[in-house]
C-alpha positions as CSV (number, residue, x, y, z in Angstrom):
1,X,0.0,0.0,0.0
2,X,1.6,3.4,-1.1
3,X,1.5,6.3,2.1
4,X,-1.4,7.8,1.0
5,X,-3.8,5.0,0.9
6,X,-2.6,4.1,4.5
7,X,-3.6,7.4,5.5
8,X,-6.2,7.5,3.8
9,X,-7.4,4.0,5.6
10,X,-6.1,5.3,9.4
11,X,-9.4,8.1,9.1
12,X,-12.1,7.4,10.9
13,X,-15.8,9.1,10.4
14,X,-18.1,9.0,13.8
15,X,-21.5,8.9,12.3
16,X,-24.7,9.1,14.8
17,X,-26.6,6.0,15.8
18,X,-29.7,6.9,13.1
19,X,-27.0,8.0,10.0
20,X,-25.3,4.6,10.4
21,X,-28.4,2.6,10.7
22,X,-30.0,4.1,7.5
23,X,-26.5,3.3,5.6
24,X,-26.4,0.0,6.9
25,X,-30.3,-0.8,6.1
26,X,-29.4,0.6,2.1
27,X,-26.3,-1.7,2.1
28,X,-28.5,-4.5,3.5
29,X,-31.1,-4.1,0.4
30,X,-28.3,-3.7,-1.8
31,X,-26.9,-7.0,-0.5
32,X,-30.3,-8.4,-0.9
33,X,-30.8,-7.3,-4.6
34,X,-27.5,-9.2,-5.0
35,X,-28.4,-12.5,-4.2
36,X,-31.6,-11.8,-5.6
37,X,-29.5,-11.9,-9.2
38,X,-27.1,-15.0,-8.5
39,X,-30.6,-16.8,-7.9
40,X,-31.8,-15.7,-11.6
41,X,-28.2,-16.2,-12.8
42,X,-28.5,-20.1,-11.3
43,X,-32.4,-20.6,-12.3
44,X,-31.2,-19.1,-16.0
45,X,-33.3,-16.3,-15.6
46,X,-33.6,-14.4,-19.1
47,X,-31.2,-11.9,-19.7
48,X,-32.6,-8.9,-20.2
49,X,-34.6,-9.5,-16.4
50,X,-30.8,-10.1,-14.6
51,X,-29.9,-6.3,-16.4
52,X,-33.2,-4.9,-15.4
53,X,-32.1,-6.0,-11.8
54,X,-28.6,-5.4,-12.7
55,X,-29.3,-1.4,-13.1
56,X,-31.5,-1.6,-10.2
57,X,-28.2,-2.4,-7.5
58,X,-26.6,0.5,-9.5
59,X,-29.2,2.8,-8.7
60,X,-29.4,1.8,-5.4
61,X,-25.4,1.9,-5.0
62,X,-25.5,5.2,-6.3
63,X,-28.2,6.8,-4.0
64,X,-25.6,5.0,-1.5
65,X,-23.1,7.1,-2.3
66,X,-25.4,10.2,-2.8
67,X,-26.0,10.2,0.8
68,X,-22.6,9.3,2.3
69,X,-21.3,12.2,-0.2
70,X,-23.4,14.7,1.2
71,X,-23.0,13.4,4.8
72,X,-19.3,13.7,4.3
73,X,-19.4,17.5,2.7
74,X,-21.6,18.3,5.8
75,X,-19.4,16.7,8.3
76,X,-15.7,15.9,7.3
77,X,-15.0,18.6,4.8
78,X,-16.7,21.1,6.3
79,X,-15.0,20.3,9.6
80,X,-11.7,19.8,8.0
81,X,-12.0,23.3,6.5
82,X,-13.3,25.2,9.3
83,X,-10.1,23.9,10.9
84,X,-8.0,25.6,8.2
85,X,-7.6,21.6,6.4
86,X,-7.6,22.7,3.2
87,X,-6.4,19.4,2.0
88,X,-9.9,17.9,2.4
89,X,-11.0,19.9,-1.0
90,X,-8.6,17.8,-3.0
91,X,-9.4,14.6,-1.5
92,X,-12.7,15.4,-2.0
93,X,-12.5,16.3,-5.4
94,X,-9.9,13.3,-6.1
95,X,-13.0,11.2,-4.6
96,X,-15.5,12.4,-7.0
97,X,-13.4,12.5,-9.9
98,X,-13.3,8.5,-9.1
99,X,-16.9,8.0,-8.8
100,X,-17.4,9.9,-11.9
101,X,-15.7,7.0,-14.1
């Protein structure tokens, strides 16, 4: 692992009791949706249902990441930058820049 991905991996987020129960109830259904598809992948489900269920995870991924994206700007970032981190812009847009692939 390079120095910055360590780093990056020794941050930690405290998130209230609610904000981590709603992210971990969205990852549950996503989870769910999951093994909803290797069941139509192993009963030869037709194709065209497995993508229609396919682009339903990445919908529900992305409204995932929606709402730990704007949980983060909210919290971290504007935390970071109130403390004069300024660093936290770049890593932010670094971040979104990925997701954006």
């Amino acid at each position: 692992m390079d120095g910055k991905r360590a780093d990056c991996c020794r941050k930690t987020t405290q998130r209230s009791a609610e904000e981590r129960k709603k992210l971990v109830h969205r990852l549950n259904r996503i989870e769910g949706q999951i093994r909803g598809i290797r069941g139509m992948i192993e009963s030869d489900a037709y194709c065209t249902d497995i993508l229609m269920q396919s682009a339903a995870v990445n919908a529900a991924v992305n409204a995932f990441n929606k709402a730990l994206i704007a949980s983060h700007i909210r919290g971290c970032v504007a935390r970071d930058i109130r403390r004069g981190e300024d660093g936290v812009i770049d890593e932010l847009v670094t971040t979104l820049q990925k997701l954006m692939k």
